[in-house]
N, C-alpha and C positions, 0 to 999 in steps of 0.2 A: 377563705379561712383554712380551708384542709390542706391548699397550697403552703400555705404557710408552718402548718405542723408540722409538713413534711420538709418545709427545710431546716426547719429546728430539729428534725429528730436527726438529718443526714448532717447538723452542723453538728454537732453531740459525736456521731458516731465519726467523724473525719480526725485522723489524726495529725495534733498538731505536738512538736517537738524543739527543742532549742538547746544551745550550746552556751554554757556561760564558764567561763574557764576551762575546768577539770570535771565540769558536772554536768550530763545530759538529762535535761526532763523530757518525760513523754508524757503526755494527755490522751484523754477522750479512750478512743478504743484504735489496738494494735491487731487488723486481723488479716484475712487472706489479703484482700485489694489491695492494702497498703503493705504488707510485709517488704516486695520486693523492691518498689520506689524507696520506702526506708534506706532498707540497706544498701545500695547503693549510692544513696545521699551521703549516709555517712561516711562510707568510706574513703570517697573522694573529700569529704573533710576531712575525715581526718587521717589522712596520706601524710600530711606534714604533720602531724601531732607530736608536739616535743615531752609534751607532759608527763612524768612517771608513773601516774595514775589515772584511770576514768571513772567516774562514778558514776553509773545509770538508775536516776532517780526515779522509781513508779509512782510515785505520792499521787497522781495528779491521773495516773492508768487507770480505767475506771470497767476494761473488758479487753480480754484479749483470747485469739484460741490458737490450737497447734500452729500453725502458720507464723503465730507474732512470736510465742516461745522459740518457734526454731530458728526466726531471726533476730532474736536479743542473742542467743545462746553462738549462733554465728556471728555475730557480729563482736563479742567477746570474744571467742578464738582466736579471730583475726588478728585483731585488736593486740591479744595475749599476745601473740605470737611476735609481736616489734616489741617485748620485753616491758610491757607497759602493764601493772597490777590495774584488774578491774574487776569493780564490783558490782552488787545490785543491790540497790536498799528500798527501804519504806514503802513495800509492796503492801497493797491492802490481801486482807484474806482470803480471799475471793482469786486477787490475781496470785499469790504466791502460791496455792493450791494444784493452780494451773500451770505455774514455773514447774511447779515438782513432779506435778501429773506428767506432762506433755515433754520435761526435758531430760535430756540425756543423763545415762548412768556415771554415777559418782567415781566409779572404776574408772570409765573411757574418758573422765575428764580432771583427772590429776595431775598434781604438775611430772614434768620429766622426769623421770628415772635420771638418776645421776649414774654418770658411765664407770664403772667398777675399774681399779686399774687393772694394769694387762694382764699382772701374774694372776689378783684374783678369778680375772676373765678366763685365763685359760686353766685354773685348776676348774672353776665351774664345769667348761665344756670338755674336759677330762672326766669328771665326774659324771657326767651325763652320757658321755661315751659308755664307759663301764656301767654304767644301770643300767642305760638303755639297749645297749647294743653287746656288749660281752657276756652279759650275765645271762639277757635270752639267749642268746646264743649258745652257752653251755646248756643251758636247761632244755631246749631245743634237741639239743643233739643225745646224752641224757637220756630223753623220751623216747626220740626215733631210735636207740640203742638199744634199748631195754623190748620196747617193742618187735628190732629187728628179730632178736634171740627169741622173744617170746612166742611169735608166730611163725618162729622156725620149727622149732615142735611140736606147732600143732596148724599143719596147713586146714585143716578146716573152719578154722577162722578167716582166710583169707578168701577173698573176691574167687569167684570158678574165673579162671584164665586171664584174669588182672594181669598177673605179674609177667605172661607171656607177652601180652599185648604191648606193656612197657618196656622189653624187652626189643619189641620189634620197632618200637616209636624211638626208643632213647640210642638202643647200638647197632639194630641191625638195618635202618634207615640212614644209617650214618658212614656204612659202611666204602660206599664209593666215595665220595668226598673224601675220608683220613686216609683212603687206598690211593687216589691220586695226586693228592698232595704229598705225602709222604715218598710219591714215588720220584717226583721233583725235586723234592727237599734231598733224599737221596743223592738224586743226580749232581745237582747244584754242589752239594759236599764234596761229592767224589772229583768233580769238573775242577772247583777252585784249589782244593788238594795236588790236585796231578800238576797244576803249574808249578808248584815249590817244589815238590819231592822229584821232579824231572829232573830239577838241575844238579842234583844229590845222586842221580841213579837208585834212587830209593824206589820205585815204582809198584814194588808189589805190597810195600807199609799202606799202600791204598786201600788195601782191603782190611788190615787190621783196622785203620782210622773211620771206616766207613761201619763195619761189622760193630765194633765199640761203641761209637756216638750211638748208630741206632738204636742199638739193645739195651743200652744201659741209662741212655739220656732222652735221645730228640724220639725216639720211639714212642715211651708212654708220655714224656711232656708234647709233645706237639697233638697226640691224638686226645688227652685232657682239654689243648684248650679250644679244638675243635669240638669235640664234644659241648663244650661250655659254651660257647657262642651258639650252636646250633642246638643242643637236646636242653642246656640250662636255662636258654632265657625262653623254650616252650614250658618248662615249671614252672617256672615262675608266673608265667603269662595265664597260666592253667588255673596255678592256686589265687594267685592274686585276684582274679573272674568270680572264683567261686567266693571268695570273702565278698567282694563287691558287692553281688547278688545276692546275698545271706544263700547260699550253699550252704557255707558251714556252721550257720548258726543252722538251718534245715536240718544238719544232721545229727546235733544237739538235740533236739529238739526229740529225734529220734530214737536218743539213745546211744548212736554211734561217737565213736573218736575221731573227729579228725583229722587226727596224725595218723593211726593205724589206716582209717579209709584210704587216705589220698599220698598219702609220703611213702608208706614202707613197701609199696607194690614197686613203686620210682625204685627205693635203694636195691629194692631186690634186683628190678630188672637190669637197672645199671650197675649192678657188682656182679651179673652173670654174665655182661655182653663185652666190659670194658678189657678185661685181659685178653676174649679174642680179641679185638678192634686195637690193642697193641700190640698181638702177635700178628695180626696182619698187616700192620701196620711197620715195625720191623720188615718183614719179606718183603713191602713193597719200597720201602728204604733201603733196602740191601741190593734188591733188583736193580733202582735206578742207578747206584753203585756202582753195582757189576757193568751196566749198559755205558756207564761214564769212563771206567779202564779200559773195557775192550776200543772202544770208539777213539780214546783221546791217549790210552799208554802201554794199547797192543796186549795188553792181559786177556788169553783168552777165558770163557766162563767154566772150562774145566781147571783153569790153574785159580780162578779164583774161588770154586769152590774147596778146592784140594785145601788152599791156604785157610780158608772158612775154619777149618777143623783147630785151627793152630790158635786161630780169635776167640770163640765160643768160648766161654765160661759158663758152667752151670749158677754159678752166683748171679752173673749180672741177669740171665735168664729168670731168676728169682726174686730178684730187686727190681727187676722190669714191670712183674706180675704185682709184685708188692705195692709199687710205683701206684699201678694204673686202679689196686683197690682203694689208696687213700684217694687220689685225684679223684675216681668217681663217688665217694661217700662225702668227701667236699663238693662237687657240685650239685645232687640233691640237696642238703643242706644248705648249702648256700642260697640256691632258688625257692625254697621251701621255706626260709626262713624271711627272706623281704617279700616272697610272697602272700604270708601270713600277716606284716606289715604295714600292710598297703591299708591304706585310708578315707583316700579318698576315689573320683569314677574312674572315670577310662583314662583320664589323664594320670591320673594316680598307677593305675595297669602299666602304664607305658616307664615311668620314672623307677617301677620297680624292679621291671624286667629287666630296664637296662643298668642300673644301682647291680644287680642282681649278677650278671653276667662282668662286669668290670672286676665285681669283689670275689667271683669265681674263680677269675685268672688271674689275677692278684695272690690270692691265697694257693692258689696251686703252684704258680712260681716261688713262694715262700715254703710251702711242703715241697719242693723239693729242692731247694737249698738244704734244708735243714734234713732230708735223708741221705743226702749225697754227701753231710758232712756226716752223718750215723754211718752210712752203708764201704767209705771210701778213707778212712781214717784208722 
């Protein structure tokens, strides 16, 4: 006899199912055990479904739990997804309680966004550009300005020996690498030079075309995007850690700014290191220079400093210096700003720095277009 109840209770709770046209009914109870044999079955019937519509009948579903909902609710998607309208009706109250309870958000399951055409598409993500990225960005810069001035007059607001430290981290760590490169890059000038001007007996224009380039061009642009690669994407890497970590919520929290704490020590350091790191940077491009005429068109380095005197302009020495303060108030800024960006963990650290360091040199080649046609016109 007890045999017997119990297979009456296990025929009850077995799910049974059918397909009659356009309409599937389920019975008894849809739960774990059965969820996954379900859906399965169905799909491979209905692989060929020609029909425009499905309707999944509950009339006859008398139990079901998370398990059976998230395979009705998959098994619609799928379904949806071959362009086929489907529905679900005549749920008792009991099971539609648990459709609603247990099934996915009315958000995640709407139909498609229809695709906006192109031009709408790209004024949007123009718009998005300028809120998102232009506007902080001035505002950004704005703060760190107001601030620079602010705690210029009154260093006792600032960190004891902050600003020396970044000083040492951002220009004066940086200093062999823009000294040997620069004095390559020199060379390299002076080398492909002397084969043209050889054939002309122009030999000693070497030294103006090497003296010029350096001071006035490839001096503070090349030592910028050295800087950038190497000092910009350690801000970046720096601030974007401390956002991660709530650092800067920490300092909030405290009372402090975190722009004054962690940015203005950066612009200081790097607007007190950057015009040496182009003046040395220059000498070591003018060196390689020199070492290129003597070697390849018999200049010695008394004639070419003599002629030095005739290249030198006090202007381009000026524009040099000018040069190398925008170039370094762009690369704090810049790293300071996707720095504060960042969103998400270490993966997020990594996308910013390097976002960070591309839009550094990016915008440092574009300021100095755009001084070279102020400073040269």
């Amino acid at each position: 006899m007890k045999n017997d109840n119990n297979k009456k209770i296990a025929s009850q709770n077995q799910l049974k199912y059918r397909l009659e046209g356009s309409t599937l009914y389920l019975y008894n109870s849809l739960n774990f055990a059965h969820s996954g044999d379900f859906v399965n079955d169905m799909l491979k019937r209905l692989k060929n479904y020609k029909s425009p519509e499905l309707i999944i009948n509950l009339a006859g579903l008398t139990e079901i739990d998370s398990a059976g909902v998230a395979a009705i609710f998959y098994l619609k998607r799928k379904i949806s997804e071959k362009n086929i309208d489907v529905s679900i009706t005549e749920a008792s109250n009991r099971v539609s309680k648990k459709l609603e309870l247990f099934g996915p958000d009315k958000a995640t399951t709407s139909s498609k966004v229809k695709k906006a055409p192109f031009l709408e598409s790209l004024a949007i993500r123009l718009q998005d550009f300028f809120t998102s990225y232009i506007s902080e960005f001035i505002l950004l810069s704005a703060d760190v300005f107001y601030w620079t001035l602010h705690d210029l007059f009154n260093p006792r607001s600032r960190r004891k020996g902050e600003v020396l430290n970044q000083a040492v981290l951002i220009g004066v760590n940086a200093t062999l690498i823009v000294v040997v490169m620069m004095f390559i890059i020199g060379l390299v000038i002076a080398l492909q030079s002397s084969a043209q001007l050889r054939h002309f007996g122009a030999n000693i224009f070497v030294v103006d075309l090497t003296v010029i380039a350096m001071m006035a061009q490839m001096g503070p642009l090349i030592t910028a995007i050295l800087v950038a690669g190497r000092s910009g994407s350690a801000i970046a890497a720096e601030i974007a850690t401390m956002k991660v970590t709530a650092e800067l919520d920490a300092l909030k929290t405290m009372g402090l700014n975190p722009i004054r704490f962690a940015v203005i020590p950066k612009i200081y350091g790097c607007l007190s290191t950057m015009p040496f790191l182009t003046i040395l940077a220059n000498i070591a491009g003018i060196a390689g220079g020199m070492l290129a005429a003597y070697l390849f068109l018999d200049i010695s380095p008394e004639v070419f400093i003599n002629r030095m005197g005739h290249s030198i302009y006090s202007k381009d020495i000026m524009t040099g210096i000018v040069k190398s303060l925008v170039y370094g108030s762009i690369i704090v800024l810049t790293g300071s700003f996707f720095g504060l960006r960042v969103k998400e963990g270490a993966e997020g650290v990594g996308k910013s720095t390097t976002v960070a360091v591309v839009v550094a040199i990016s915008l440092v080649i574009i300021a100095d277009s755009i001084m070279g046609l102020i400073f040269y016109t």
